[in-house]
C-alpha positions, 0 to 999 in steps of 0.5 A: 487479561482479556480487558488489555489491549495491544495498542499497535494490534487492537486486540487483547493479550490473552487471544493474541497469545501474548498472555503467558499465565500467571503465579499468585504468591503469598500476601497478594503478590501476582507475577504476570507473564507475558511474551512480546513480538520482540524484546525490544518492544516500543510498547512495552512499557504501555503494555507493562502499565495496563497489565498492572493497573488491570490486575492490580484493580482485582480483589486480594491483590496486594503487588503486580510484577509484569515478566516478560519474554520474545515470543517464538516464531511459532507464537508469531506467526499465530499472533500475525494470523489472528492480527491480520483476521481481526484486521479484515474484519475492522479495517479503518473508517476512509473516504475511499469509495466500495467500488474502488479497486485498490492496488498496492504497487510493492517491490521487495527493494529499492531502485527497480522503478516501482514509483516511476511504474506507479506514476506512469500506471496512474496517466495511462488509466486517467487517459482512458477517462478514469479518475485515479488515486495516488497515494504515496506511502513511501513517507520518508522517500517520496518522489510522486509529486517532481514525477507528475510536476505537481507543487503547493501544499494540501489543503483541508476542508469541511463537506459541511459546517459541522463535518470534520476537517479532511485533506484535498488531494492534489489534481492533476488532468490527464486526457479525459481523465485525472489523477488525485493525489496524497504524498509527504512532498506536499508537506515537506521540502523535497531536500529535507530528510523524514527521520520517522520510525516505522510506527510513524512512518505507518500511522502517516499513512493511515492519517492519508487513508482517513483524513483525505476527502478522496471523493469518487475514484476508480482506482486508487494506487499505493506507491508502496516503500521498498522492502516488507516492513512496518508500512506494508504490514499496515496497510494491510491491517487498514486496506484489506481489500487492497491487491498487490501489484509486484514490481521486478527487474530482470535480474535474478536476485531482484527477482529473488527479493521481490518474491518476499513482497509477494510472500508478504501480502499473501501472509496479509491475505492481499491477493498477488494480481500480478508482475510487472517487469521493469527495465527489461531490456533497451533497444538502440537506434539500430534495432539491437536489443541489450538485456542490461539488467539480464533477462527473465526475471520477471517470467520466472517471478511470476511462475514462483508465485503462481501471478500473471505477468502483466507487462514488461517495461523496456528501458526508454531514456523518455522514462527517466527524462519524464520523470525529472520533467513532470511529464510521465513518458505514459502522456508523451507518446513512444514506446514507453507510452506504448508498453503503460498502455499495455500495462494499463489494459492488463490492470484493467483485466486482472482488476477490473472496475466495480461499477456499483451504481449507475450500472445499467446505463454505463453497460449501455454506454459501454455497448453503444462505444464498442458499435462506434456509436454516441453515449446517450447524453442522459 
């Protein structure tokens, strides 16, 4: 058994605790049991088939038949620790460069701002002059593209005659700096559904992962879907060294719901590296604050889950407005612009860059910014 393979898993049945034992009847007729994550298995019948042709090929046996059973959670949950292990130490072949911080940004549902936070993040880091990654993992609901007012369709090149094909991003300049960006509203009209099923939906994402010339970035960002589903359990099989970025409203019950996002990438091994609360309160003309959405959440999300709260972003009409015009309210100045910058710094502490090359005369440039001097043209 240890010559089958899970095809999701990428490991074999017997180390994966999917292989139950097995009883030799009279005349070479061997039952096999094994247990699946669940009953319902898309790949069951796969499995079926590969145990049968495995064991069928030993000498002395005349008939397979595959029993198969739900594993109990206690048997999932030992199956997902040693999945996610395994993962970290084979994650998948990308262009993403070593020194990229990469962060996931995740929420536990839908309708807290977590793109707009993610669009916004991506102009206040590329205004500091960096170069950043977009990825939009939200397949079947992507939005990035109408929020940074980008249109026309990815592209595919060769580095070289004899490389293969990969995907050039989407640029768009901010300040000093640019954002590259990879989303499903490039191929595919922003009217039309993407009826996928979760094992697409993540295999979309990994084709974004490895087939995308992402070149040199210093941080890539994931627009993660909403929820704790087939997406983000593949993407930290496939990005192990991603970090998680969790997304809140005030109130208590996306507080609550959010919480499981951060459950999930711990039980992935990604580290939390902080919260950010959205839509924590409007201040109108008149210097009165309301706490639409109640107040808090995001302190309290941060205290259970032992993160750093790292910015909280009130409600500004700017936002939603940039968002629909392709200007993020990050590049457009007020007081949303103001509270991404102090997003931005907080990022930049708790994920800060990995220069890995070129180190010495980037600390120097560093040096001679901080003394209001020129960088050495060199």
């Amino acid at each position: 058994m240890l010559g089958v393979i899970d095809p999701e898993l990428g490991d074999n049945l017997v180390d994966l605790g999917m292989y139950q034992g097995a009883d030799i009847g009279i005349g070479g007729e061997v039952s096999v049991k094994i247990a699946l994550t669940t009953a319902g298995c898309p790949l069951r019948a796969q499995i079926q088939r590969d145990v049968e042709q495995r064991i069928g090929s030993l000498p002395g046996v005349a008939k397979v038949k595959v029993r198969t059973s739900e594993m109990t959670a206690d048997q999932k949950q030992s199956l997902m620790a040693r999945a996610r292990q395994k993962a970290r130490e084979n994650p998948v072949a990308t262009d993403i460069p070593a020194r990229t911080r990469v962060l996931a940004v995740s929420s536990g549902k839908g309708g807290v701002g977590k793109s707009s936070v993610t669009v916004n993040l991506a102009a206040a880091l590329a205004a500091r002059g960096l170069t950043v990654g977009l990825l939009d993992a939200d397949i079947a609901g992507f939005s990035v593209p109408r929020m940074l007012g980008m249109e026309g369709s990815l592209a595919t090149s060769r580095a070289e005659p004899d490389r293969p094909l990969k995907i050039q991003p989407m640029t768009k300049t901010v300040g000093r700096g640019a954002v590259k960006v990879v989303s499903m509203g490039f191929l595919s009209r922003e009217d039309e559904a993407i009826m996928w099923r979760g094992l697409i939906l993540n295999r979309g994402v990994q084709h974004f992962l490895e087939d995308v010339a992402w070149g040199d970035l210093d941080y890539l960002l994931v627009d993660m879907p909403p929820g704790t589903g087939d997406v983000q359990m593949g993407l930290a099989r496939m990005l192990p060294r991603a970090e998680t970025l969790i997304v809140t409203t005030p109130a208590l019950a996306a507080q609550k719901v959010a919480a499981r996002a951060a459950d999930m990438a711990r039980k992935g091994y990604l580290r939390v590296a902080g919260v950010i609360e959205n839509m924590s309160g409007f201040v109108c003309d008149h210097g009165r604050r309301y706490d639409l959405f109640g107040s808090g959440g995001g302190e309290r999300l941060a205290a259970e889950i032992g993160a750093p709260l790292l910015a909280t972003i009130p409600i500004e009409p700017e936002v939603s407005a940039g968002g629909d015009a392709g200007t993020p309210a990050a590049m457009a100045g007020g007081e949303a612009a103001k509270a991404f910058e102090q997003l931005a710094d907080a990022v930049l502490d708790v994920a800060p860059l990995v220069e890995m090359r070129d180190c010495t005369a980037r600390v120097l440039d560093a040096v001679r910014h901080q003394l209001g001097e020129a960088p050495d043209p060199s």
